[in-house]
Biopython code that builds the backbone (N, CA, C, O; Angstrom):
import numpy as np
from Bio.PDB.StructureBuilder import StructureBuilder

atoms = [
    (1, "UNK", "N", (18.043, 26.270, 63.124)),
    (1, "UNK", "CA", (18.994, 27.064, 62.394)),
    (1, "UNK", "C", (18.256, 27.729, 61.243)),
    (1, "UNK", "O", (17.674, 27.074, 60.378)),
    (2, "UNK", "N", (18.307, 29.157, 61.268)),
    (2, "UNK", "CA", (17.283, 29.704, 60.030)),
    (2, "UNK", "C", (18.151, 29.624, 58.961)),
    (2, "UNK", "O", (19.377, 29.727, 59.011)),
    (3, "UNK", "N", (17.363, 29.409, 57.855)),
    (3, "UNK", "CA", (18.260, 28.767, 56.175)),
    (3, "UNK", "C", (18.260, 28.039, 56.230)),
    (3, "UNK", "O", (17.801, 27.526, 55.209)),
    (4, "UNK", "N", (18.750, 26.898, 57.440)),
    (4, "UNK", "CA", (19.304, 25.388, 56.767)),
    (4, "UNK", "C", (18.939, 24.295, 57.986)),
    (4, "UNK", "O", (18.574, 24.591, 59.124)),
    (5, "UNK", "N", (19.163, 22.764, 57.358)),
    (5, "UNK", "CA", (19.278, 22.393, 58.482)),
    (5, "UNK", "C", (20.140, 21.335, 58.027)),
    (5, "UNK", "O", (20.500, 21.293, 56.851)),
    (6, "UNK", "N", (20.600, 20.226, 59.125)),
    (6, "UNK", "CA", (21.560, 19.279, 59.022)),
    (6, "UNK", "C", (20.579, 18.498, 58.772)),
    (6, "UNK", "O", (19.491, 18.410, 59.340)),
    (7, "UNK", "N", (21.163, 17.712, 57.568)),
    (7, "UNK", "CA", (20.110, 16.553, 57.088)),
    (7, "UNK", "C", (21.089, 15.174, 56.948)),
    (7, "UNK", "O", (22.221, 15.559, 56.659)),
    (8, "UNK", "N", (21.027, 13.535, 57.068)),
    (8, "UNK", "CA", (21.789, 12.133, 56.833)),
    (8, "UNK", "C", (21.892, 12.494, 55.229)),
    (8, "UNK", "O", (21.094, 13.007, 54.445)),
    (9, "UNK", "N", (22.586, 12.236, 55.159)),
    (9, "UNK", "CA", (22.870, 12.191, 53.029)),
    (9, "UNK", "C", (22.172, 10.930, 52.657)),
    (9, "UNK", "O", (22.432, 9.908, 53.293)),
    (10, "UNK", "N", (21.408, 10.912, 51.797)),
    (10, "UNK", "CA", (20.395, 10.141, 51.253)),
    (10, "UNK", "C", (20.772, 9.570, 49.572)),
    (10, "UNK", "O", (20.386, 8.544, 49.011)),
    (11, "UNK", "N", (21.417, 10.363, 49.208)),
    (11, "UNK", "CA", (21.345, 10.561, 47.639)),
    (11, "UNK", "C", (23.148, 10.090, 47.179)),
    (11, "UNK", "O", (24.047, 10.912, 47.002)),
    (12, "UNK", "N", (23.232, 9.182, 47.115)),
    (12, "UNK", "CA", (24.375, 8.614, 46.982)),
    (12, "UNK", "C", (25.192, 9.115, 45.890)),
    (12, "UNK", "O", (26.411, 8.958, 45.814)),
    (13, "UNK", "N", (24.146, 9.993, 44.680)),
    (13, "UNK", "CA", (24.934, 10.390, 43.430)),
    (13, "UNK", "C", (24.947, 11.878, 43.389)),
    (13, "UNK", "O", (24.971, 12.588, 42.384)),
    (14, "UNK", "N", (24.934, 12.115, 44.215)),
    (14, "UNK", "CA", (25.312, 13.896, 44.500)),
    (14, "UNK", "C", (26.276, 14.122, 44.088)),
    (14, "UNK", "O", (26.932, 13.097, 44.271)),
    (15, "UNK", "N", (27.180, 15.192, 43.362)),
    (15, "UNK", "CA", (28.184, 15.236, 42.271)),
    (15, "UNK", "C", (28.962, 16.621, 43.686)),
    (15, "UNK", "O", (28.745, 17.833, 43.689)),
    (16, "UNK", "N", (29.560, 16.071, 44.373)),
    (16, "UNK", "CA", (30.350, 17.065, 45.197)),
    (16, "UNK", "C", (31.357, 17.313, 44.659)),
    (16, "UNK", "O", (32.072, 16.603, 43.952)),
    (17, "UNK", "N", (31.498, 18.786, 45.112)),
    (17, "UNK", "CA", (32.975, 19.246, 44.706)),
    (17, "UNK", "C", (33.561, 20.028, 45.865)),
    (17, "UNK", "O", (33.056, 20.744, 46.730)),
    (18, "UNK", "N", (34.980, 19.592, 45.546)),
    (18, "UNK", "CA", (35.960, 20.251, 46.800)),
    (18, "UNK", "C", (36.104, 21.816, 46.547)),
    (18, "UNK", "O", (36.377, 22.243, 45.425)),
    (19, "UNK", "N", (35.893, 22.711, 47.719)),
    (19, "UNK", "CA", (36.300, 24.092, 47.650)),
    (19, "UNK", "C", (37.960, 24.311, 47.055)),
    (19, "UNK", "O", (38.945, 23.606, 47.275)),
    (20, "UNK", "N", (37.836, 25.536, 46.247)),
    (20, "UNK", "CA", (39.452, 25.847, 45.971)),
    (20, "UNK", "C", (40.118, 26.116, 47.055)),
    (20, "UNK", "O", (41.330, 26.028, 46.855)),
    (21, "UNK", "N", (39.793, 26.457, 48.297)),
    (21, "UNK", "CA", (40.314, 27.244, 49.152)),
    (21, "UNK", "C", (40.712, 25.979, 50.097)),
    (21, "UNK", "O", (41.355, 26.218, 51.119)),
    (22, "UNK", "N", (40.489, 25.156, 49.903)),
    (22, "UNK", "CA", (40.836, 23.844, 50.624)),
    (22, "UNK", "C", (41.929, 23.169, 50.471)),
    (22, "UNK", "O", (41.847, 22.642, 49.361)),
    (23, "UNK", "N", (42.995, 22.865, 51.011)),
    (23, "UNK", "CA", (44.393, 22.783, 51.277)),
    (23, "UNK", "C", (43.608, 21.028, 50.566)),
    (23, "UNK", "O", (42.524, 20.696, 50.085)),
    (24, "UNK", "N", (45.162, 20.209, 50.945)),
    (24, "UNK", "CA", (45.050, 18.813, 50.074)),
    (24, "UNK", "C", (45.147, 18.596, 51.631)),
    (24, "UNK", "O", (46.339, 18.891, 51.718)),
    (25, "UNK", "N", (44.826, 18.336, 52.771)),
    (25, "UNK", "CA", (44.284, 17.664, 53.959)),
    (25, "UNK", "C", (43.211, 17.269, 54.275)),
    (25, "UNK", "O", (42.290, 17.840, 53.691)),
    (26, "UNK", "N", (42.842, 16.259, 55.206)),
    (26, "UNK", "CA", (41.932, 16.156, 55.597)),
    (26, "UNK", "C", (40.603, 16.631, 55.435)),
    (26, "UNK", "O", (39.621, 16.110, 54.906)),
    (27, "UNK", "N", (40.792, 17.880, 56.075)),
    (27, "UNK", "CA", (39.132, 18.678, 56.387)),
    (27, "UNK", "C", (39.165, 19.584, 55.150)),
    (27, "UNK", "O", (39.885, 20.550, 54.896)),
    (28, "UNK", "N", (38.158, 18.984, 54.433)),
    (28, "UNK", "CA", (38.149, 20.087, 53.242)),
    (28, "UNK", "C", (36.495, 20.104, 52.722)),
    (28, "UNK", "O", (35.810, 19.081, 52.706)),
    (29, "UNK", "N", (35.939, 21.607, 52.256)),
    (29, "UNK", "CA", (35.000, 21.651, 52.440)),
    (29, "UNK", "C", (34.496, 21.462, 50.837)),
    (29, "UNK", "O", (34.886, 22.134, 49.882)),
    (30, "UNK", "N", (33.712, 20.575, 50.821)),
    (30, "UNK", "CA", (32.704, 20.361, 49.592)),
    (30, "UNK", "C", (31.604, 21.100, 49.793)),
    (30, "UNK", "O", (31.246, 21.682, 50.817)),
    (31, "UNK", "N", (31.010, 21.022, 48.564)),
    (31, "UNK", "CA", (30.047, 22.046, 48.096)),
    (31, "UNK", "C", (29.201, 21.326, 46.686)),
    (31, "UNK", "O", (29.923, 21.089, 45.718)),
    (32, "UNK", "N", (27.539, 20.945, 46.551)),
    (32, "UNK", "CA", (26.967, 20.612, 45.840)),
    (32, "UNK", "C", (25.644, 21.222, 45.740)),
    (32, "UNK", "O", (25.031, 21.657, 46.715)),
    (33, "UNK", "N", (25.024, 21.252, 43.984)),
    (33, "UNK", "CA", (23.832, 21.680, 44.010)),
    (33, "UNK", "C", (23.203, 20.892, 43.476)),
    (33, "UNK", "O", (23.556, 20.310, 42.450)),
    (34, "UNK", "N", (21.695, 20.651, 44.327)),
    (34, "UNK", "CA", (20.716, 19.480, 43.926)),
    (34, "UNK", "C", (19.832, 19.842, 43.177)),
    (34, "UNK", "O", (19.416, 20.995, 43.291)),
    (35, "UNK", "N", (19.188, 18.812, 42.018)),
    (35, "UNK", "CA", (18.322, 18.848, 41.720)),
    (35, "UNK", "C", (16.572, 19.497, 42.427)),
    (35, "UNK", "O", (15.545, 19.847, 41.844)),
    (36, "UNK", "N", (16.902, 19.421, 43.744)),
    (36, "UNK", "CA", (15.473, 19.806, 44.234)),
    (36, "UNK", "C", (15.699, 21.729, 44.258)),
    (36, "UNK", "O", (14.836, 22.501, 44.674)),
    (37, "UNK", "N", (16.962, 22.117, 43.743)),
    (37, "UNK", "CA", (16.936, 23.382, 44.147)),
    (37, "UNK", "C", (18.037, 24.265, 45.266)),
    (37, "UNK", "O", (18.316, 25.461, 45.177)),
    (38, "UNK", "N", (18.532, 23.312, 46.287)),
    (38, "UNK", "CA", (18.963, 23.218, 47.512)),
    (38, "UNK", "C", (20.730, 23.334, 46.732)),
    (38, "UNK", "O", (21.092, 23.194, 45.564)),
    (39, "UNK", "N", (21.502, 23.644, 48.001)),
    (39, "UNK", "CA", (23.105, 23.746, 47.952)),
    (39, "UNK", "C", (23.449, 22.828, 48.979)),
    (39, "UNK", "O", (22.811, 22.889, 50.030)),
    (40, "UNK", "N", (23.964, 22.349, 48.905)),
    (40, "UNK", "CA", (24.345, 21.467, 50.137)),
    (40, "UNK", "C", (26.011, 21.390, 50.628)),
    (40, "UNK", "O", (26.836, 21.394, 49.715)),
    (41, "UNK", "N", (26.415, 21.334, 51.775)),
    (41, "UNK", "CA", (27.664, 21.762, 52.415)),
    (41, "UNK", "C", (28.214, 20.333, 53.219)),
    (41, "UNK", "O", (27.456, 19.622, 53.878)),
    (42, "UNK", "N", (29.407, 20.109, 53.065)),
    (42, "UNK", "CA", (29.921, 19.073, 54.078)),
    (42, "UNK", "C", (31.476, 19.348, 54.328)),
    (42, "UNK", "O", (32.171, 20.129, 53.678)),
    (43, "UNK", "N", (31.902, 18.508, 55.456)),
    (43, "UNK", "CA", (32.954, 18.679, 55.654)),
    (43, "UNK", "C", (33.619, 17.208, 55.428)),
    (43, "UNK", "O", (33.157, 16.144, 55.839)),
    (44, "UNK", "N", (34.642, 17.374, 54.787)),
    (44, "UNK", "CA", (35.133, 15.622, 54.024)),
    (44, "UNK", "C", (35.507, 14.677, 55.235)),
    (44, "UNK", "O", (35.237, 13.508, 54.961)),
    (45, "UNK", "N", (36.162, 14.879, 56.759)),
    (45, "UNK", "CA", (36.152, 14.354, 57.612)),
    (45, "UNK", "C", (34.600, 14.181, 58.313)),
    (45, "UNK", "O", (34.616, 13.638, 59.417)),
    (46, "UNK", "N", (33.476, 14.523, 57.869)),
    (46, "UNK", "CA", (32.057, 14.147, 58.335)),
    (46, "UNK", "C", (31.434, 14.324, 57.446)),
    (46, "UNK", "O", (30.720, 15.309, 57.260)),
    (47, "UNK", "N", (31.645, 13.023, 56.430)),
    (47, "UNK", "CA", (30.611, 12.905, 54.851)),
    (47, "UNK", "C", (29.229, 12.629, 55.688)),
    (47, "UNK", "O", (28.277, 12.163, 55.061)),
    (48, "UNK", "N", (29.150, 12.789, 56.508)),
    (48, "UNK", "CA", (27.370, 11.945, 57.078)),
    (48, "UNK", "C", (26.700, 12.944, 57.145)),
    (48, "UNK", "O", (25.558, 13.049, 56.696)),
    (49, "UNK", "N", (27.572, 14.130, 57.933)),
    (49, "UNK", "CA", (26.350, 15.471, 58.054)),
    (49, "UNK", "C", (26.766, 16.618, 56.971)),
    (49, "UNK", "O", (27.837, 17.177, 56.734)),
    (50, "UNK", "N", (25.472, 16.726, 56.421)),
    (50, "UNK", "CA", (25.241, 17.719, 55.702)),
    (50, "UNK", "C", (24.360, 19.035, 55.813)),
    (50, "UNK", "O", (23.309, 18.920, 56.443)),
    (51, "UNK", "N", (24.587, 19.929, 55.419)),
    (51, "UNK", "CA", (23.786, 21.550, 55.812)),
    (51, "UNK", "C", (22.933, 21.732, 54.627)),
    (51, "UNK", "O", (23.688, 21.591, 53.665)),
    (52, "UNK", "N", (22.017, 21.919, 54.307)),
    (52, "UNK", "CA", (20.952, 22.011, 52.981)),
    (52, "UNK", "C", (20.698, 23.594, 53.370)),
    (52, "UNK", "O", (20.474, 23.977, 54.519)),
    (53, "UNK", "N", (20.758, 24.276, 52.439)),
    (53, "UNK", "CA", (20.689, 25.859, 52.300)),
    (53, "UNK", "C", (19.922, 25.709, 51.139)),
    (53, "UNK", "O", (19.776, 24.768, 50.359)),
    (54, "UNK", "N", (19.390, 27.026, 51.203)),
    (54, "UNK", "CA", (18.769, 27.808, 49.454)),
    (54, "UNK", "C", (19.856, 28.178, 49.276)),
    (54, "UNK", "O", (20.664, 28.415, 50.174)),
    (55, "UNK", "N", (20.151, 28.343, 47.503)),
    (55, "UNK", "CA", (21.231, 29.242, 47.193)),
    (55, "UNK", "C", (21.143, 30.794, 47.976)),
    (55, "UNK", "O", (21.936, 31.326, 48.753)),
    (56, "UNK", "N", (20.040, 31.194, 47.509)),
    (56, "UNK", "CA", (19.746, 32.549, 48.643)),
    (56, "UNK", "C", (20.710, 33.368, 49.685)),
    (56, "UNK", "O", (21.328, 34.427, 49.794)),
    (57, "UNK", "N", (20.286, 31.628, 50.668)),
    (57, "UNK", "CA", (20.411, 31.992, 52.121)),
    (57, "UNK", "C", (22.520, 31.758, 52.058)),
    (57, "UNK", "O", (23.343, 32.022, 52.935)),
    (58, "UNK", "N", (22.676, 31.330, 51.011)),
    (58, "UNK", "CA", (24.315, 30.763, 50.926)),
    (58, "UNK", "C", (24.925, 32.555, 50.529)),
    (58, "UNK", "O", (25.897, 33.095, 51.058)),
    (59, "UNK", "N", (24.180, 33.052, 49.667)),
    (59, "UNK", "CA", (24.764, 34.064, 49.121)),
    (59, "UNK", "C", (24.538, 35.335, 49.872)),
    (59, "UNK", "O", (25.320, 36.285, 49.820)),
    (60, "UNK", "N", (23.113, 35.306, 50.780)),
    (60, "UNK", "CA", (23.460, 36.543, 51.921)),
    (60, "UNK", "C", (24.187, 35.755, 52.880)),
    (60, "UNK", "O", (24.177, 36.302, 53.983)),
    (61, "UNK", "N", (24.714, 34.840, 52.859)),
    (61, "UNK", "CA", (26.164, 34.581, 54.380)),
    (61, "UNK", "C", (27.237, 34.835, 53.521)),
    (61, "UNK", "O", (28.260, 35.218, 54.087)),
    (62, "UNK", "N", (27.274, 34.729, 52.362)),
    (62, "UNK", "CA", (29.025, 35.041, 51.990)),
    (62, "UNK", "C", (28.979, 36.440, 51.488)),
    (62, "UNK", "O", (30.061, 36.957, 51.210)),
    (63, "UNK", "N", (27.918, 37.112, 51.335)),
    (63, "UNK", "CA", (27.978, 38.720, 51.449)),
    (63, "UNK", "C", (28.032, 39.143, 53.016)),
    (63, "UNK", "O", (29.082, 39.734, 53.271)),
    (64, "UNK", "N", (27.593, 39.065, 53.580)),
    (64, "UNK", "CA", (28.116, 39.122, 55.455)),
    (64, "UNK", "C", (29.037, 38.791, 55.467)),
    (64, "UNK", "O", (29.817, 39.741, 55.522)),
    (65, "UNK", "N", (29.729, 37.452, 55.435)),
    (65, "UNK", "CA", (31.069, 37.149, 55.581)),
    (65, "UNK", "C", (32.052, 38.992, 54.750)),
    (65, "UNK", "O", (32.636, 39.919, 55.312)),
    (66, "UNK", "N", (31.844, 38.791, 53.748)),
    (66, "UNK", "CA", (33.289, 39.644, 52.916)),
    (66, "UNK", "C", (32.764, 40.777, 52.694)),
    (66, "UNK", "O", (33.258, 41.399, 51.753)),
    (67, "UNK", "N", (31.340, 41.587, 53.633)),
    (67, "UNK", "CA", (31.273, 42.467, 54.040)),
    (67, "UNK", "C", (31.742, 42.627, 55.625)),
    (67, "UNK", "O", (31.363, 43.712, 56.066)),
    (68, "UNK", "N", (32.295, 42.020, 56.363)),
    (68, "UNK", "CA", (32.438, 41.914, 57.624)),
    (68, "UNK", "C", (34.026, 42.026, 57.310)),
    (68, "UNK", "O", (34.674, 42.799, 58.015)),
    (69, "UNK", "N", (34.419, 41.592, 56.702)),
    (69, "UNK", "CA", (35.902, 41.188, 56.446)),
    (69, "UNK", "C", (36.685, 42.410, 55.740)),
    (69, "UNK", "O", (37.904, 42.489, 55.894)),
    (70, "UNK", "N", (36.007, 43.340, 54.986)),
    (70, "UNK", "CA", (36.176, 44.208, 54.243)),
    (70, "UNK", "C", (36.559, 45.038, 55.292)),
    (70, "UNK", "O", (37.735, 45.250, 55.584)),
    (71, "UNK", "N", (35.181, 45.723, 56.115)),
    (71, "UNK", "CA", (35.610, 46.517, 57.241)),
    (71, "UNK", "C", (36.307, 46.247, 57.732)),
    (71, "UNK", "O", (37.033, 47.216, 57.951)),
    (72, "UNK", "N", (36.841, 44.960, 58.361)),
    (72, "UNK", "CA", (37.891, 44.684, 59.359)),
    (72, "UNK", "C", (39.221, 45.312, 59.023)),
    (72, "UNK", "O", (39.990, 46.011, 59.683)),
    (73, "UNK", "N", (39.255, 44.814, 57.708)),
    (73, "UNK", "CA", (40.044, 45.078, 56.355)),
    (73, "UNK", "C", (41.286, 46.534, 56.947)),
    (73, "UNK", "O", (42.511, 46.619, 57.031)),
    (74, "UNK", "N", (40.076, 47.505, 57.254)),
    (74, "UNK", "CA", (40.267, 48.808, 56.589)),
    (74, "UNK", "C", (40.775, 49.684, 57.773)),
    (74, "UNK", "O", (41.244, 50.819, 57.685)),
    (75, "UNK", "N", (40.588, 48.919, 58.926)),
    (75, "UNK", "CA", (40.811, 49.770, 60.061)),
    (75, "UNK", "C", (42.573, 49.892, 60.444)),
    (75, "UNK", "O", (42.952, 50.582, 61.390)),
]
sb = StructureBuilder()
sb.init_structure("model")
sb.init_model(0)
sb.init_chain("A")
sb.init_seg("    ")
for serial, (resi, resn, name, xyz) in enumerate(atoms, 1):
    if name == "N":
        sb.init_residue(resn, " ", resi, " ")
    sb.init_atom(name, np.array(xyz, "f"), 0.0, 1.0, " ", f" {name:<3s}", serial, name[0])
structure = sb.get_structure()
């Protein structure tokens, strides 16, 4: 996977936080930034796997995302 990969969570004191956009159910997506530099992604129904990104590579996917969405937007 270019940007990231799925890594076991190692670091027991990772300071996660829940997305706003995340309803009060189940699957809700956290979001943390590590000390080594890295962003890291999980989904609260699978605390085990995690996605390690550069901030970078996080911020050209959510410019794709709501450039993709924009156009859709408009038609």
């Amino acid at each position: 996977m270019a940007g990231g990969r799925r890594v076991p969570v190692t670091a027991a004191a990772i300071a996660w936080q829940k997305s706003s956009y995340s309803g009060e159910g189940a699957t809700c997506l956290n979001i943390a930034a590590v000390e080594d530099g890295t962003v890291r992604l999980r989904e609260s129904d699978d605390p085990d796997t995690v996605l390690v990104v550069a901030p970078a590579s996080l911020r050209a996917l959510l410019a794709a995302i709501r450039s993709h969405r924009h156009r859709h937007q408009l038609r």
